[in-house]
LUMTORKE-811708 format. One line per field, with one value per atom (N, C-alpha, C): x, y, z; residue number from 1; atom name; residue in three letters. Coordinates in steps of 0.05 Angstrom, whole numbers, plus 5000, padded with zeros to 4 digits. Layout:
N
x: c(X, ...)
y: c(Y, ...)
z: c(Z, ...)
i: c(NUM, ...)
at: c(CA, ...)
aa: c(ala, ...)
//
This chain:
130
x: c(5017, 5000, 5018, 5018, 5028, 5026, 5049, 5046, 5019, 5006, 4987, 4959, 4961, 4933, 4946, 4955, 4960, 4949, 4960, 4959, 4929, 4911, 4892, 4867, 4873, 4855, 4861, 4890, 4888, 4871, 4876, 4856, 4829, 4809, 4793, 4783, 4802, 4798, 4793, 4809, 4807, 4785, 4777, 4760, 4734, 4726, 4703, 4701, 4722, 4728, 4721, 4735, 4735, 4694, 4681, 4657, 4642, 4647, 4631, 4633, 4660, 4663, 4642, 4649, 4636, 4601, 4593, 4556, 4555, 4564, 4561, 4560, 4582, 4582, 4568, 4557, 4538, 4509, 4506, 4480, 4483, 4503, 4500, 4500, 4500, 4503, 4464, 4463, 4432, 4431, 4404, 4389, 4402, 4393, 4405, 4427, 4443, 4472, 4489, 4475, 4480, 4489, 4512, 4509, 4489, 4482, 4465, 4435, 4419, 4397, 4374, 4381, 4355, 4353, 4380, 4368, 4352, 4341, 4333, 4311, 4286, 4265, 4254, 4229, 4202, 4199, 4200, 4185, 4212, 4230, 4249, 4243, 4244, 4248, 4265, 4278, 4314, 4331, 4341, 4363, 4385, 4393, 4411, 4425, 4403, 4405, 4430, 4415, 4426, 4454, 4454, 4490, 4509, 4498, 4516, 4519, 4501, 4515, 4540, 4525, 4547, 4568, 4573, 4594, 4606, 4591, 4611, 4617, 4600, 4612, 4642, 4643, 4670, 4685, 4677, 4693, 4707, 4694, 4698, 4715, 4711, 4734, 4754, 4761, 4787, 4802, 4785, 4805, 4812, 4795, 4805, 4836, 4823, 4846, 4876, 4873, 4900, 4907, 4890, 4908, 4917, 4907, 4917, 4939, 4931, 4954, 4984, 4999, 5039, 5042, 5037, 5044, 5042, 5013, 5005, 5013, 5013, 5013, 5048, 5064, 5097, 5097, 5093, 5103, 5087, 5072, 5053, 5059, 5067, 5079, 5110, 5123, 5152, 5147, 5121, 5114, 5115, 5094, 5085, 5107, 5131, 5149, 5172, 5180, 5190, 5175, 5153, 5133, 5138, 5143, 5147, 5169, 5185, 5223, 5229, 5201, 5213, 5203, 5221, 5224, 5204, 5181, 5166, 5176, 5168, 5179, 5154, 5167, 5152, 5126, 5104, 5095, 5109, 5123, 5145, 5155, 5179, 5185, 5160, 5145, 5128, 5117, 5110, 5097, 5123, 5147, 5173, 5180, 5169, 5178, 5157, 5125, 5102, 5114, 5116, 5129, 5143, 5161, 5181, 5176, 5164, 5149, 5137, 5113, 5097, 5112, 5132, 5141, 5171, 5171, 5188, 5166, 5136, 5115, 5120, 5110, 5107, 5129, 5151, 5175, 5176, 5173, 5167, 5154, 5125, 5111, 5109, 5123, 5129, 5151, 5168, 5182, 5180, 5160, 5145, 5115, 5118, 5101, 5116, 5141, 5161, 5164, 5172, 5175, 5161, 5131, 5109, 5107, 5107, 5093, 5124, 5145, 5178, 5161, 5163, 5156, 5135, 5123, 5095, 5093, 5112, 5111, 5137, 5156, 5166, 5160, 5146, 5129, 5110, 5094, 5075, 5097, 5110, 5135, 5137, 5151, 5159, 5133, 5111, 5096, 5083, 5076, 5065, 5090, 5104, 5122, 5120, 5129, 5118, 5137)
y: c(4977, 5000, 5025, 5044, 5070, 5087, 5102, 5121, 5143, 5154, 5165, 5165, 5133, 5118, 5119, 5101, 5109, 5123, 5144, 5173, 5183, 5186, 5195, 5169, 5149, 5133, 5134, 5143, 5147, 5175, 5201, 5220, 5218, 5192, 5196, 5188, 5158, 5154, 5179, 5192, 5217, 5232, 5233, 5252, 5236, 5212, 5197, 5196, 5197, 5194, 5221, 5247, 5268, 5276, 5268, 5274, 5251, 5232, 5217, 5228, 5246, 5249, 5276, 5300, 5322, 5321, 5299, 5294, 5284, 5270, 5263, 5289, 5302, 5336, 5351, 5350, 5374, 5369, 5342, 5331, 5327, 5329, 5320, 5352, 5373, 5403, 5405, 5416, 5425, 5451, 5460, 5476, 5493, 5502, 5535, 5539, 5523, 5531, 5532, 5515, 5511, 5527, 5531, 5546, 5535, 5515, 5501, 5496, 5511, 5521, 5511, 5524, 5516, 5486, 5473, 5442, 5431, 5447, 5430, 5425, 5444, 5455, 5427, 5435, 5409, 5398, 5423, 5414, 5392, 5397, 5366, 5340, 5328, 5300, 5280, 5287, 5274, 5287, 5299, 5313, 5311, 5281, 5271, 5270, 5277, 5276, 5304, 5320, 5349, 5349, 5342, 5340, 5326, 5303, 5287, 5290, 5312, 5327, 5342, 5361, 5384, 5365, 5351, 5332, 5323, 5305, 5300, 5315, 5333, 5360, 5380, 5375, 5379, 5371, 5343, 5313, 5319, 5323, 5332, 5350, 5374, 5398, 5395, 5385, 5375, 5355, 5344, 5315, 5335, 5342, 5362, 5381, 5393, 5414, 5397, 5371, 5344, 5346, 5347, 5335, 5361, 5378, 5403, 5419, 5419, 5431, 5415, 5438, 5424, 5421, 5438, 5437, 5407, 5404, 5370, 5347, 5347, 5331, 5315, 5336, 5338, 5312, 5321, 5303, 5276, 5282, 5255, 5228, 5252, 5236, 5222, 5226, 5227, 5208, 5209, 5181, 5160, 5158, 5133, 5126, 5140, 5130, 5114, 5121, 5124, 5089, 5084, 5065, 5041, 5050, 5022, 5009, 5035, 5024, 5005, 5005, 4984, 4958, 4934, 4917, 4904, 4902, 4882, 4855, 4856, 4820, 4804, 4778, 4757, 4758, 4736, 4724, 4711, 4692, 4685, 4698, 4715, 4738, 4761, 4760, 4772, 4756, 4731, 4715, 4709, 4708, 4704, 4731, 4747, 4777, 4775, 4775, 4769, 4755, 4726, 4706, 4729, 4742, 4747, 4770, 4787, 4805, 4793, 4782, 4764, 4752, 4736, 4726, 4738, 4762, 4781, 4806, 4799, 4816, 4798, 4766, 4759, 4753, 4753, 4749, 4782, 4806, 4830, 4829, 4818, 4814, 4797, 4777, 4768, 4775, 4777, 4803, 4820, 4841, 4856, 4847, 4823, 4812, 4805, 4791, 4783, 4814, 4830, 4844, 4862, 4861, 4882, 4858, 4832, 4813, 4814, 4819, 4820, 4853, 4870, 4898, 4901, 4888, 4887, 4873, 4850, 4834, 4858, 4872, 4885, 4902, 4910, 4942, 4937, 4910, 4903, 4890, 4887, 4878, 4896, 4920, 4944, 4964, 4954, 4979, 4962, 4947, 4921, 4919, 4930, 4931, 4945, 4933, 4952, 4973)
z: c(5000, 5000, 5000, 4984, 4983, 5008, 5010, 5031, 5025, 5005, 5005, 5007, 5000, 5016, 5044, 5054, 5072, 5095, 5085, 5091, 5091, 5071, 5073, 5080, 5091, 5103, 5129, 5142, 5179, 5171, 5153, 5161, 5159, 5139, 5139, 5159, 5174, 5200, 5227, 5222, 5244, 5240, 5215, 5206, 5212, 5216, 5227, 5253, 5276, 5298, 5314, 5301, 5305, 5310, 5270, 5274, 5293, 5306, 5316, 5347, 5361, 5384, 5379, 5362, 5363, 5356, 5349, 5343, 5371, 5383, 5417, 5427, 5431, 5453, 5446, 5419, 5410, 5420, 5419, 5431, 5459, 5469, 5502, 5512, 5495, 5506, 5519, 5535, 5543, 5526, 5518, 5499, 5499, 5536, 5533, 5535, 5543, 5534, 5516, 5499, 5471, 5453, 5434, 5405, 5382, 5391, 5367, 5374, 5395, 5415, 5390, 5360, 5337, 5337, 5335, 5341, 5359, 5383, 5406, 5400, 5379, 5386, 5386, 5389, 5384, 5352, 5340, 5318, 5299, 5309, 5304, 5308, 5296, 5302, 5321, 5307, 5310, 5317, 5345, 5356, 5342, 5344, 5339, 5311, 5293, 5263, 5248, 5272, 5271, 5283, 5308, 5311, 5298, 5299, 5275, 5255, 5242, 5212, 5217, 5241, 5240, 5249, 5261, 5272, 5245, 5232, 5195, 5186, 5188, 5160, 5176, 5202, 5222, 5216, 5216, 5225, 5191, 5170, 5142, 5132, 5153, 5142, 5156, 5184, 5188, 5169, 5168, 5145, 5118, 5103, 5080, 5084, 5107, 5121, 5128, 5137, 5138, 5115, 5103, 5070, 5052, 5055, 5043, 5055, 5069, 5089, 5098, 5084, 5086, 5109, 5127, 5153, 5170, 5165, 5170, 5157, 5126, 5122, 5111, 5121, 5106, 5126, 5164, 5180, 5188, 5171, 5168, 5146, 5131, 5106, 5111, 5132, 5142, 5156, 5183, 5201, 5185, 5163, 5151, 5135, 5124, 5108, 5127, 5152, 5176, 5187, 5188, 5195, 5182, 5149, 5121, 5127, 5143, 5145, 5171, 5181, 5206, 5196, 5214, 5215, 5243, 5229, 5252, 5266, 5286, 5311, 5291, 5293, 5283, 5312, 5305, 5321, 5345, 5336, 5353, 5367, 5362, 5380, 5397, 5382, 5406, 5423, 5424, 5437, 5460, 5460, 5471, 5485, 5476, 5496, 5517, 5512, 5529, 5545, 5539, 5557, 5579, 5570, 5593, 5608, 5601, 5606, 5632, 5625, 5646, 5661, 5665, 5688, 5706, 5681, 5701, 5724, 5711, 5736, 5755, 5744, 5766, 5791, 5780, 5799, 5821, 5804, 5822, 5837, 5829, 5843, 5867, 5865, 5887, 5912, 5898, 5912, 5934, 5905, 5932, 5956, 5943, 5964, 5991, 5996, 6009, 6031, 6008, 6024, 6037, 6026, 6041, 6071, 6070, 6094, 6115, 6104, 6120, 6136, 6118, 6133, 6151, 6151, 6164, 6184, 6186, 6209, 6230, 6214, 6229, 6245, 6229, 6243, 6258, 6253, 6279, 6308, 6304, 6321, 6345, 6327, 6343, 6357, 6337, 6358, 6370, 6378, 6394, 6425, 6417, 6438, 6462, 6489, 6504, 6519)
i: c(1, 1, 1, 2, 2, 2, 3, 3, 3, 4, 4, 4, 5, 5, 5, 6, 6, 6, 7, 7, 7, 8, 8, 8, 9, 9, 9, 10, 10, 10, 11, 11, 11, 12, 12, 12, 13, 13, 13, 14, 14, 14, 15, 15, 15, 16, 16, 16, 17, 17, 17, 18, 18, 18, 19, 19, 19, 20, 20, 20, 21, 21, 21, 22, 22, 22, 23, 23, 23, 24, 24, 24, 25, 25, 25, 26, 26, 26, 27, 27, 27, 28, 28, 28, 29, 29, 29, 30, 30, 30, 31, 31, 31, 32, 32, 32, 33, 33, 33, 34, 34, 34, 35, 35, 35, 36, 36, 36, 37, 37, 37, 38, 38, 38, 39, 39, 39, 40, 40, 40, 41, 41, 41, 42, 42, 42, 43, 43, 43, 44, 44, 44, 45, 45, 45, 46, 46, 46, 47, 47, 47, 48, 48, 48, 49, 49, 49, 50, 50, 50, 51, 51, 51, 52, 52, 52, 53, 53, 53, 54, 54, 54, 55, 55, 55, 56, 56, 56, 57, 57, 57, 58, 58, 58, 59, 59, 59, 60, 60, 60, 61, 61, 61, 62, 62, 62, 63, 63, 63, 64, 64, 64, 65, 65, 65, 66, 66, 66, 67, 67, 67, 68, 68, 68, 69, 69, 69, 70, 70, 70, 71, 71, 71, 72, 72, 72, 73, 73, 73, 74, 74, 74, 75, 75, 75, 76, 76, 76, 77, 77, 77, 78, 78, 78, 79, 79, 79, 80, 80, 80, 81, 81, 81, 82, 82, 82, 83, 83, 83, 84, 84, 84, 85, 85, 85, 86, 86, 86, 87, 87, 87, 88, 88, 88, 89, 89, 89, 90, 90, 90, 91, 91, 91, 92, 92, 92, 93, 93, 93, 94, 94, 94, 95, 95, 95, 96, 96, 96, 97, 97, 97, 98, 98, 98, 99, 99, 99, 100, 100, 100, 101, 101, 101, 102, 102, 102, 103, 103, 103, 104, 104, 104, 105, 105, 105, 106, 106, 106, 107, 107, 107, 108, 108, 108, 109, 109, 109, 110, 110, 110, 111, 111, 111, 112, 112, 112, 113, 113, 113, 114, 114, 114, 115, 115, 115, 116, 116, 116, 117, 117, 117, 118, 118, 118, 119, 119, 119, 120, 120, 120, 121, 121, 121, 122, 122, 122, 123, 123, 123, 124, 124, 124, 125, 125, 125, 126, 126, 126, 127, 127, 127, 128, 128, 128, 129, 129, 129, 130, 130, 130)
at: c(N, CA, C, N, CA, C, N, CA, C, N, CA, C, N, CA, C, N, CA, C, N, CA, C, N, CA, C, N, CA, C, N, CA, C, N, CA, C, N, CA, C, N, CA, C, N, CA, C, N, CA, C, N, CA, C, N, CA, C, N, CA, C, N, CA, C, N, CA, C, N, CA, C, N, CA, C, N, CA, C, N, CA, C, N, CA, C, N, CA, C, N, CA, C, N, CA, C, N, CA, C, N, CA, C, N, CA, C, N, CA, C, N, CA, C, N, CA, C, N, CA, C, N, CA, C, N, CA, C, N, CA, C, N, CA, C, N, CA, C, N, CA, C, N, CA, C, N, CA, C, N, CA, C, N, CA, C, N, CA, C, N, CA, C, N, CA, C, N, CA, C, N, CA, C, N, CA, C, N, CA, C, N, CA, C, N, CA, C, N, CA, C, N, CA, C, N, CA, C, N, CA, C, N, CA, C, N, CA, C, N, CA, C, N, CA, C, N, CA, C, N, CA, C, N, CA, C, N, CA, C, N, CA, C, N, CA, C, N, CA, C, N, CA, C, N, CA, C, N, CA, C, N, CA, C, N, CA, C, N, CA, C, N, CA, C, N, CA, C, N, CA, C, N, CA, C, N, CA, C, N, CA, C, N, CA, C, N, CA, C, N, CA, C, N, CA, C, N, CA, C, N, CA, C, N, CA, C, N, CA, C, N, CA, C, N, CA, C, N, CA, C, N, CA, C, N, CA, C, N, CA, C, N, CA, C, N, CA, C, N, CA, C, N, CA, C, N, CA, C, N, CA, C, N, CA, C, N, CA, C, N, CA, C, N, CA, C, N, CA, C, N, CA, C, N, CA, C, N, CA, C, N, CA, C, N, CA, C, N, CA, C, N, CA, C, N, CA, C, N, CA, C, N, CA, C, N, CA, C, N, CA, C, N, CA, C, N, CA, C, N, CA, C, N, CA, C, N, CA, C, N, CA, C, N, CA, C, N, CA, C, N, CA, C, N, CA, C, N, CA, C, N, CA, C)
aa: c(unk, unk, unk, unk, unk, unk, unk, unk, unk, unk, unk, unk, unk, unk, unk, unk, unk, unk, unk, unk, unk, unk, unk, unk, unk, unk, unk, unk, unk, unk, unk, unk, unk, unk, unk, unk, unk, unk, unk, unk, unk, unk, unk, unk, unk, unk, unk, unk, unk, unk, unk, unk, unk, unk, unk, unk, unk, unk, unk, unk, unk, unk, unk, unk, unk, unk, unk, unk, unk, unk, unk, unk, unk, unk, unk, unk, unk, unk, unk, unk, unk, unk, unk, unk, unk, unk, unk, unk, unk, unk, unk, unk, unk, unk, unk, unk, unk, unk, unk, unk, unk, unk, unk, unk, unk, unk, unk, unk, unk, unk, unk, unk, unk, unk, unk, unk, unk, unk, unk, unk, unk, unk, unk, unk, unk, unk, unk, unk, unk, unk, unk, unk, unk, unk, unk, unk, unk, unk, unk, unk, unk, unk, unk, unk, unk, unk, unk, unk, unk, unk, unk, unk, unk, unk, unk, unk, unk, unk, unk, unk, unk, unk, unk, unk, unk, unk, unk, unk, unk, unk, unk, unk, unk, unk, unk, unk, unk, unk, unk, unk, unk, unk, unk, unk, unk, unk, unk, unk, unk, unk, unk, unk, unk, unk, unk, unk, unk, unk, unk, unk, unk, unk, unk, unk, unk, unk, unk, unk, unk, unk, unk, unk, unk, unk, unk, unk, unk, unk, unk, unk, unk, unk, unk, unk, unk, unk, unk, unk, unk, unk, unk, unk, unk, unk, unk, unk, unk, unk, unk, unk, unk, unk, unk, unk, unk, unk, unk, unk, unk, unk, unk, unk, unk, unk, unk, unk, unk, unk, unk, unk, unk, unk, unk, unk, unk, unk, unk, unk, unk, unk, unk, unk, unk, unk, unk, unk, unk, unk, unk, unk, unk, unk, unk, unk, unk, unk, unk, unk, unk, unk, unk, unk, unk, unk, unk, unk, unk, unk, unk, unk, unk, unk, unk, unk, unk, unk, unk, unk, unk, unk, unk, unk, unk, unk, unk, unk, unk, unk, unk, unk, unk, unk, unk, unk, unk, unk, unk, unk, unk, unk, unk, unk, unk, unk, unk, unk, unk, unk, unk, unk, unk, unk, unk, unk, unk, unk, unk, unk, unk, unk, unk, unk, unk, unk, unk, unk, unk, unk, unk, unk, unk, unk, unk, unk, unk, unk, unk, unk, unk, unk, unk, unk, unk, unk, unk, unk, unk, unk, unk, unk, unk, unk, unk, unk, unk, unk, unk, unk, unk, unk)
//
């Protein structure tokens, strides 16, 4: 896959993500506090119909604005080229890091278990004392 797909499918991704977070806050705003107060009325149907436009057509001009814009998209274009050049862990090797991962918690973990029940028997020791 080309760096320019790529590229403009994480923005259209953002650009779906972006309008799906902003049609939630526009609808979770109450009436009167609202900038968008004409959506509340009665004679609507669908609250929801209304924020989640303005939410796509947001969610819409940011993604446009990603892709037009040098500023955005030079270092975006540099990630994903940057991204092609690595060298992924097999299955294997990741399944072999987990492994160790996991039984280097659990050895901490025990550890600090040792040593919270050593401290604790100490300290009930000393103030138990008379």
């Amino acid at each position: 896959m080309s760096t320019q797909r790529i590229l403009l499918l994480s923005y259209i991704v953002l650009g779906v993500l972006v309008a799906l977070v902003l049609g939630h806050l526009i609808s979770g705003l109450p009436s009167s506090v609202s900038a968008f107060s004409f959506l509340h009325k009665s004679y609507f149907d669908v609250d929801n119909f209304w924020s989640g436009a303005i939410g796509f057509i947001l969610g819409g001009a940011i993604t446009i604005f990603c892709w037009v814009d040098a500023r955005v998209k030079t270092p975006a274009t540099q990630v994903v080229e940057e991204l092609q050049r690595v060298t992924w862990p097999t299955f294997a090797e990741t399944r072999a890091a987990a492994f160790a991962v996991i039984v280097a918690t659990l050895i901490c973990a025990a550890l600090l278990g040792v040593f919270d029940s050593v401290w604790g028997a100490l300290t009930s020791r000393i103030y138990s004392a008379p």
